[in-house]
C-alpha positions as CSV (number, residue, x, y, z in Angstrom):
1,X,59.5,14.2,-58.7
2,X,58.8,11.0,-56.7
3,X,59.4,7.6,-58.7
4,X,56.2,5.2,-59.7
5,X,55.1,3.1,-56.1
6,X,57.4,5.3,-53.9
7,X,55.5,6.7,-51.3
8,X,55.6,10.2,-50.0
9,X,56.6,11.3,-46.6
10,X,53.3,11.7,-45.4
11,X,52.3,8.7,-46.9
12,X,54.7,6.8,-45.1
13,X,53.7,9.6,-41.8
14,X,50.4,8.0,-41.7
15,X,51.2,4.2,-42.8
16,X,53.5,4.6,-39.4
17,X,51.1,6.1,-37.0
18,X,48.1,4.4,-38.3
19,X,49.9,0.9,-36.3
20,X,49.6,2.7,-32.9
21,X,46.1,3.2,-33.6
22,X,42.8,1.3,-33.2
23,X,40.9,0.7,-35.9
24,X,37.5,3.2,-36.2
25,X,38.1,3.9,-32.3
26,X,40.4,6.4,-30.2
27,X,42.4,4.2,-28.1
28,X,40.8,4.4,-24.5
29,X,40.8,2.5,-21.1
30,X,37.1,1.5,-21.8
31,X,38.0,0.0,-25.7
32,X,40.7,-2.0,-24.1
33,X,38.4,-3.3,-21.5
34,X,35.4,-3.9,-23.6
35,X,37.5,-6.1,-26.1
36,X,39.2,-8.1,-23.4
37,X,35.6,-8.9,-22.0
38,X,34.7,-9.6,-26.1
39,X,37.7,-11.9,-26.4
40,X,37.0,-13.6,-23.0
41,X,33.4,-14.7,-24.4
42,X,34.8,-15.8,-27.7
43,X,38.2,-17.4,-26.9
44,X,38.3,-17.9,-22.9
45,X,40.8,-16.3,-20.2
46,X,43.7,-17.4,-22.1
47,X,42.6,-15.4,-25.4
48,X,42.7,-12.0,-24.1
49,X,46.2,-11.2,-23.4
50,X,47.1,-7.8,-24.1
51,X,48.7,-9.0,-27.0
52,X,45.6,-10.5,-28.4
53,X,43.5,-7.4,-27.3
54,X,46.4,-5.3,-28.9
55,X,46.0,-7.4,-32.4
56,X,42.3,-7.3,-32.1
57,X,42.5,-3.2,-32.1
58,X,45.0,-2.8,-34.7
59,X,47.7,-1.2,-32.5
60,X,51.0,-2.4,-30.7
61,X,50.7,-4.1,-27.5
62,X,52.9,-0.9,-26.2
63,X,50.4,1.3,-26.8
64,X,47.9,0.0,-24.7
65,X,50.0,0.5,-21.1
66,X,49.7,3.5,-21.9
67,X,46.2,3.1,-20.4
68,X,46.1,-0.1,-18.7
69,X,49.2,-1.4,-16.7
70,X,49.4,-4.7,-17.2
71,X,47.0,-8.3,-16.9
72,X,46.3,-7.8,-13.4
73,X,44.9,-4.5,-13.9
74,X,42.9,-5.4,-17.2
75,X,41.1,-8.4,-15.1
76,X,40.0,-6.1,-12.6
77,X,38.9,-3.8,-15.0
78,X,36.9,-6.2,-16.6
79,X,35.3,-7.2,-13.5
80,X,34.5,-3.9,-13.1
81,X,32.3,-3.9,-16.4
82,X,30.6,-6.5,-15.0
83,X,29.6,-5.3,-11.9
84,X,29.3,-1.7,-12.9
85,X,25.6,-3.4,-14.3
86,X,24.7,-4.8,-11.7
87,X,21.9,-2.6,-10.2
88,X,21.7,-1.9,-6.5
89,X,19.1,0.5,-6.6
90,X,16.2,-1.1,-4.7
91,X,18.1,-0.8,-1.4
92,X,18.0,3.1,-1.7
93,X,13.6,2.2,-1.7
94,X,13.2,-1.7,-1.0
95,X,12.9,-3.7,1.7
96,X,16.0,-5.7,2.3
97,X,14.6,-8.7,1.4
98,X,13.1,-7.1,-1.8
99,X,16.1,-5.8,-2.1
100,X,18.4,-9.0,-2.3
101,X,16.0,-10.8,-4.2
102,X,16.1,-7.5,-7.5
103,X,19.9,-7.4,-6.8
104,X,20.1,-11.5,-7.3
105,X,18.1,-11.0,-10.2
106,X,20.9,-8.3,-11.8
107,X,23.7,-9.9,-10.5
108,X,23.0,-13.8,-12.0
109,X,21.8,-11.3,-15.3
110,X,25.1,-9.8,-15.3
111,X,27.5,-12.7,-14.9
112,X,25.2,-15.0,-16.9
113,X,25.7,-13.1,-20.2
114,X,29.2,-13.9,-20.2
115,X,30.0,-17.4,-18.5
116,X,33.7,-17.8,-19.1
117,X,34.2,-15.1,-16.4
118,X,31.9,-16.8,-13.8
119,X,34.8,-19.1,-12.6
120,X,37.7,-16.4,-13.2
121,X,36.0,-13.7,-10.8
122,X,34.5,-16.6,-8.4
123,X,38.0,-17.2,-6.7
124,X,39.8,-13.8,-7.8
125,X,40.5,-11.9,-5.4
126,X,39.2,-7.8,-5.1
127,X,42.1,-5.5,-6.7
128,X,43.1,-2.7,-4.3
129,X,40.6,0.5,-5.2
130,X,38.4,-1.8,-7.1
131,X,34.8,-0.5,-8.1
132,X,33.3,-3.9,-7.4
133,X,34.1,-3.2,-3.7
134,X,31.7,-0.1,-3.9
135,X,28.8,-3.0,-4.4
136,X,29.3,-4.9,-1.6
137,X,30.0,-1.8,0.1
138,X,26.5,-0.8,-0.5
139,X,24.9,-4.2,0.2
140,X,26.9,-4.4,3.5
141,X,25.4,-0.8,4.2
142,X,21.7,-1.8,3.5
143,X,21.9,-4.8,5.2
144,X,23.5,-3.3,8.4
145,X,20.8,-0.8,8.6
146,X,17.9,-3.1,8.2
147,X,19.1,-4.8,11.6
148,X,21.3,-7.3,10.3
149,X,24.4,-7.7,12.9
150,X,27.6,-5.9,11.0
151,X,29.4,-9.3,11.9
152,X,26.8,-11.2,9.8
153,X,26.0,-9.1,7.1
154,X,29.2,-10.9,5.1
155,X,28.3,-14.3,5.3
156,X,25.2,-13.3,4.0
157,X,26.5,-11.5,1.1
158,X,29.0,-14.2,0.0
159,X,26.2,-17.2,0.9
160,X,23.5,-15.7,-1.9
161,X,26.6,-15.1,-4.4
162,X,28.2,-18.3,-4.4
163,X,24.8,-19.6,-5.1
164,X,24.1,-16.7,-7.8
165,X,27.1,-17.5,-9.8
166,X,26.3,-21.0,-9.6
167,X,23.2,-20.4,-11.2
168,X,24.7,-17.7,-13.9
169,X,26.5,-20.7,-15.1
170,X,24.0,-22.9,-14.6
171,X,22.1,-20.8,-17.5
172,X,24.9,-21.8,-20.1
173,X,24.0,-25.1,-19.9
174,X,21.4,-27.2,-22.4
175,X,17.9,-27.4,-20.9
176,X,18.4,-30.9,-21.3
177,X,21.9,-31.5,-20.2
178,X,20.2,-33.8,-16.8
179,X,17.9,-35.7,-19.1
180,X,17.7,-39.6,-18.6
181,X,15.9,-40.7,-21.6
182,X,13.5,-43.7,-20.7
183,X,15.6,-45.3,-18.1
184,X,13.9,-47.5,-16.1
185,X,17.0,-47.7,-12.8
186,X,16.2,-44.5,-11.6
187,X,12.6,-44.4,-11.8
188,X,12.4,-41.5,-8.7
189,X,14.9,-39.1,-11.0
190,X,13.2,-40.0,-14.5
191,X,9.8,-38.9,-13.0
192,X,10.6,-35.9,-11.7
193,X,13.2,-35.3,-14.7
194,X,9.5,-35.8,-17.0
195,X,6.9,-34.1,-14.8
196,X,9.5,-31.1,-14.5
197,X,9.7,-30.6,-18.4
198,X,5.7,-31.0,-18.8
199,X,5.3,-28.2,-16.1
200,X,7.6,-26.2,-18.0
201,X,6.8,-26.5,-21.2
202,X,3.2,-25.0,-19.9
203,X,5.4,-21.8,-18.6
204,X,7.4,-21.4,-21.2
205,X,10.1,-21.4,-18.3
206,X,13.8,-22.7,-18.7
207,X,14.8,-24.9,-16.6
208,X,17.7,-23.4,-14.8
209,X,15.1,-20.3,-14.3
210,X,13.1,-22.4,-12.5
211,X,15.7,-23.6,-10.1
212,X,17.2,-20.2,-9.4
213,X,13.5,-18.8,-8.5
214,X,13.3,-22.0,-6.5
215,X,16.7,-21.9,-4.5
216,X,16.2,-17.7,-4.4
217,X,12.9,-17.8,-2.5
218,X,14.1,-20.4,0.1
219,X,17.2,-18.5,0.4
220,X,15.7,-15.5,1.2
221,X,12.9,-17.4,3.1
222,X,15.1,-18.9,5.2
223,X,17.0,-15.7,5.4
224,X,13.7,-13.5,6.9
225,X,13.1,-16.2,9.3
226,X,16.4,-16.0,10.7
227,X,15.5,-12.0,11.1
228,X,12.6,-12.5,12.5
229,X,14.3,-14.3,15.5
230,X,17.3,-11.9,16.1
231,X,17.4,-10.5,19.9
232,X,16.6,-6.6,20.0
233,X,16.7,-3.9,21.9
């Protein structure tokens, strides 16, 4: 006969296993991943250790190398989230200009719904066997085969993302954030600051919407004209 408030041995069984396991969830690879992304929206970089991540799930920071080796490995998994939606379909059917301008689209979409990990995966470098890889792999490919020199098709690549993720972030900011009131010193900026917001608030547009359409089509623009001109044969 067990004493009043003393616990039996499978009472105590469970109270120990239940802290190597996540709360609701089987422990998984794509769990750990998923809440590191969560905690990077909510807290930044520097709040989703795997000891925060750990906390978050309800298990001990152990338990999750058992899926995930370390920091460097969780960032590159979480890049992989990201990228994993970002569609590349339309170069299987599109043109390749049709093609870059859908895959802009997906890509700013991607990166702009969570902007702490705009400047984290701007200058991280690709882990070896990295998913992400397989993206530009297949942009590379569609480019290649279009007519675009192989030595080119890079430059291209990393040109329209650097201004993609400038954009994303660009999409976190206030609508208003350039606004110059009524000052009369800069009358060529005010104008255009005015006339702009009239415009829009006709379209029902955001601002930073209208700027990535804007720098996207003279991007691409640019980008067909520079086709059109390539020696062949």
């Amino acid at each position: 006969m067990r004493k009043n408030g003393e616990k039996t041995q499978d009472a105590r069984g469970a109270q120990r296993r239940g802290a190597g396991r996540p709360r609701g969830r089987v422990l998984s690879r794509q769990l750990i991943l998923e809440t590191g992304l969560r905690l990077i929206d909510e807290r930044g970089e520097a709040g989703a250790g795997m000891r925060a991540i750990a906390q978050e799930l309800g298990v001990r920071p152990s338990s999750l190398y058992n899926h995930v080796s370390g920091r460097d490995e969780l960032i590159a998994g979480i890049r992989e989230l990201i990228s994993d939606r970002i569609d590349t379909s339309a170069f299987d059917a599109e043109p390749w200009h049709q093609a870059l301008h859908d895959w802009a689209h997906a890509y700013r979409a991607a990166f702009a719904a969570h902007p702490p990990t705009i400047t984290m995966f701007a200058v991280a470098p690709l882990e070896p066997g990295s998913r992400t890889a397989l993206m530009y792999d297949r942009v590379c490919e569609a480019l290649h085969g279009a007519g675009w020199p192989r030595e080119r098709v890079l430059t291209i690549v990393v040109a329209l993302e650097s201004f993609i993720l400038g954009s994303a972030l660009d999409s976190s900011a206030a609508d208003d954030m350039l606004d110059p009131g009524s000052r009369i010193d800069t009358p060529a900026f005010t104008a255009a600051y005015h006339e702009r917001a009239r415009l829009l608030a006709g379209t029902g547009e955001r601002p930073a919407d209208a700027a990535f359409q804007a720098g996207l089509a003279a991007m691409i623009a640019g980008l067909r004209a520079e086709f059109a001109a390539l020696p062949r044969g």
